[in-house]
C-alpha positions in Angstrom: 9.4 -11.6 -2.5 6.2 -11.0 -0.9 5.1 -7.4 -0.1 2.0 -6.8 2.4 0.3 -3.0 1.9 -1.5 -3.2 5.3 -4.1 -0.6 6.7 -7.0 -1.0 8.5 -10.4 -1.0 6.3 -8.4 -2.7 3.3 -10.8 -0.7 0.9 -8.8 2.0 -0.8 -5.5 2.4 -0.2 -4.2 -1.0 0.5 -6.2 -1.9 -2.3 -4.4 0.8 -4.8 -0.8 -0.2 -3.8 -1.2 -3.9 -4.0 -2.5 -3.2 -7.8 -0.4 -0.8 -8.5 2.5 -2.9 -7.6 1.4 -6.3 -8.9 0.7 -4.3 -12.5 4.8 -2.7 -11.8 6.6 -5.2 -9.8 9.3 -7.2 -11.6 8.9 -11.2 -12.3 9.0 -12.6 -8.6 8.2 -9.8 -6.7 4.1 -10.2 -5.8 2.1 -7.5 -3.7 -1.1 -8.5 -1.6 -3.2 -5.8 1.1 -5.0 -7.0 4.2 -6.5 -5.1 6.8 -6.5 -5.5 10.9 -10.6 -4.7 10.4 -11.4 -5.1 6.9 -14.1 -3.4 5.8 -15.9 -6.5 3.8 -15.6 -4.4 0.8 -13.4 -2.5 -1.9 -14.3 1.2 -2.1 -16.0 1.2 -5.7 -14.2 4.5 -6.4 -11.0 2.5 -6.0 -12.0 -0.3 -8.7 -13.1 2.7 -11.2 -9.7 4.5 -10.3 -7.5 1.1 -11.1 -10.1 0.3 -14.5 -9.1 3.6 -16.0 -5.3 3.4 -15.1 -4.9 0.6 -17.0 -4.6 -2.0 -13.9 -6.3 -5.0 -13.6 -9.0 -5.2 -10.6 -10.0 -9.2 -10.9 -9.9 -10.7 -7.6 -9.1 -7.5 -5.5 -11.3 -8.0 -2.4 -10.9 -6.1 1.4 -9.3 -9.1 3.5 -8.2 -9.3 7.1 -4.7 -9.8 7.9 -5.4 -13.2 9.4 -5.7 -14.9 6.0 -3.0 -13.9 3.7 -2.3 -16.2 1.1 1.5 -16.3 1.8 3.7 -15.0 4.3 5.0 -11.4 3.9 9.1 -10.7 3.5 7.9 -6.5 3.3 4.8 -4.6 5.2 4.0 -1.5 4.7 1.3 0.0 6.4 -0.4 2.6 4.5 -2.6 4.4 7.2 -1.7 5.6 10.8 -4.0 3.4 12.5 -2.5 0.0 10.8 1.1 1.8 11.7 0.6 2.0 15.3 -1.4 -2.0 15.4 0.1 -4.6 17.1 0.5 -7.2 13.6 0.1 -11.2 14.1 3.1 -12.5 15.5 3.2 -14.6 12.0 4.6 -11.0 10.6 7.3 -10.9 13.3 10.3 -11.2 10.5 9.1 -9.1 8.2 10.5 -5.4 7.1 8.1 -3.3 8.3 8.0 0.4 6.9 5.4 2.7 6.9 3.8 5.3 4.1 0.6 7.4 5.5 -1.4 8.4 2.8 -4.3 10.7 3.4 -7.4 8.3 3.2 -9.9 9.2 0.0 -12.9 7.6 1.5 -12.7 10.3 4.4 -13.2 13.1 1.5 -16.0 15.2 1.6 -17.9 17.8 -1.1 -18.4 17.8 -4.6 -17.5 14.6 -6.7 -14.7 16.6 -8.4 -13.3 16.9 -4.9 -13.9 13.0 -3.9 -12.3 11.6 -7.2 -9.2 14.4 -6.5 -8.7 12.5 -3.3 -9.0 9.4 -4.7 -6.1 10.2 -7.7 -3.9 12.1 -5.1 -4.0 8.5 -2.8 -3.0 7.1 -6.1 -0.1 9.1 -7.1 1.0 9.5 -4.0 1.2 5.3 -3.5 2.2 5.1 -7.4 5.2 7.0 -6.8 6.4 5.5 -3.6 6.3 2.1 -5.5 8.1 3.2 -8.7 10.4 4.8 -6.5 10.8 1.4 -4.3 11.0 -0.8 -7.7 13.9 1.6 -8.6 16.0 0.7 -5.6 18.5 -1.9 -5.8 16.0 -5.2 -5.2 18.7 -7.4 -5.1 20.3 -5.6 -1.9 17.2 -6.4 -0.1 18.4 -10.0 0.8 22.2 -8.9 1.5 21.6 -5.9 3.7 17.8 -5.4 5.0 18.9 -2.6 7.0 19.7 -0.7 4.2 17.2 -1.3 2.6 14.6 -0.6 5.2 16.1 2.9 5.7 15.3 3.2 2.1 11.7 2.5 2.4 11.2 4.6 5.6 13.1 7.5 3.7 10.6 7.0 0.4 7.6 7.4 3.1 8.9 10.3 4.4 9.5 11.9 1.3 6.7 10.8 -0.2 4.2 10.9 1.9 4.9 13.3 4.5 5.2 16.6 1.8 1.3 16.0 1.5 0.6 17.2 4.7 3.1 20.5 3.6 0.6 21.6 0.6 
């Protein structure tokens, strides 16, 4: 199964789901990240983020949506401006869910506060994916409904009690 984390920039948060969940996911299950307007580069925060988690950053790179290396069976857009994009008709079949997370690069102050944003995006996207990896995969293929329902509920649980702190 192919999972797309889609936002716009594909710097930082894309970037930190579709490591997180490649260094996670189960045998057969790969994550890649695009963007609709990639910004050419990944956010050298996020690199130093995923190198001190543990999580291999070898070949990460920001990409547009229009050159994925496979087709996606899962997207999740990670930012509101990807959520609300029209995607390539090539994504037409895919589950789509969406998980906003608070963008790090936006942060502004001290570089205590910048690297907090940058390790809240990445708790925030770790646990949506441990909680996605816990779900029943195999029910994926038999009842996608379902199992979308599951994914919108994970970004609303998720990801919408960040804007309640």
């Amino acid at each position: 199964m192919n999972i797309l984390f889609l936002c716009t920039g594909n710097s930082c948060r894309s970037i930190l789901a579709e490591a997180t969940f490649n260094h996670l996911a189960p045998k057969g299950w790969q994550a890649m990240s695009a963007g609709s307007k990639p910004a050419g580069k990944v956010h050298p925060r996020s690199l130093a983020l995923l190198e001190r988690e543990g999580i291999a950053t070898e070949g990460l790179c920001s990409k547009s949506w229009d050159n994925l290396p496979a087709t996606p069976d899962i997207v999740i857009t990670v930012c509101g401006n990807a959520a609300g994009e029209t995607c390539p008709a090539y994504l037409g079949t895919a589950l789509r869910s969406h998980w906003g997370v608070d963008d790090p690069a936006e942060a502004t102050g001290t570089e205590e506060t910048i690297n907090a944003a940058f390790a809240q995006a990445y708790r925030n996207l770790r646990e949506g994916i441990e909680t996605f990896l816990s779900l029943p995969l195999g029910d994926l293929r038999q009842n996608p409904a379902a199992f979308r329902t599951k994914l919108d509920y994970i970004g609303i649980l998720k990801f919408k009690q960040q804007h309640t702190k």
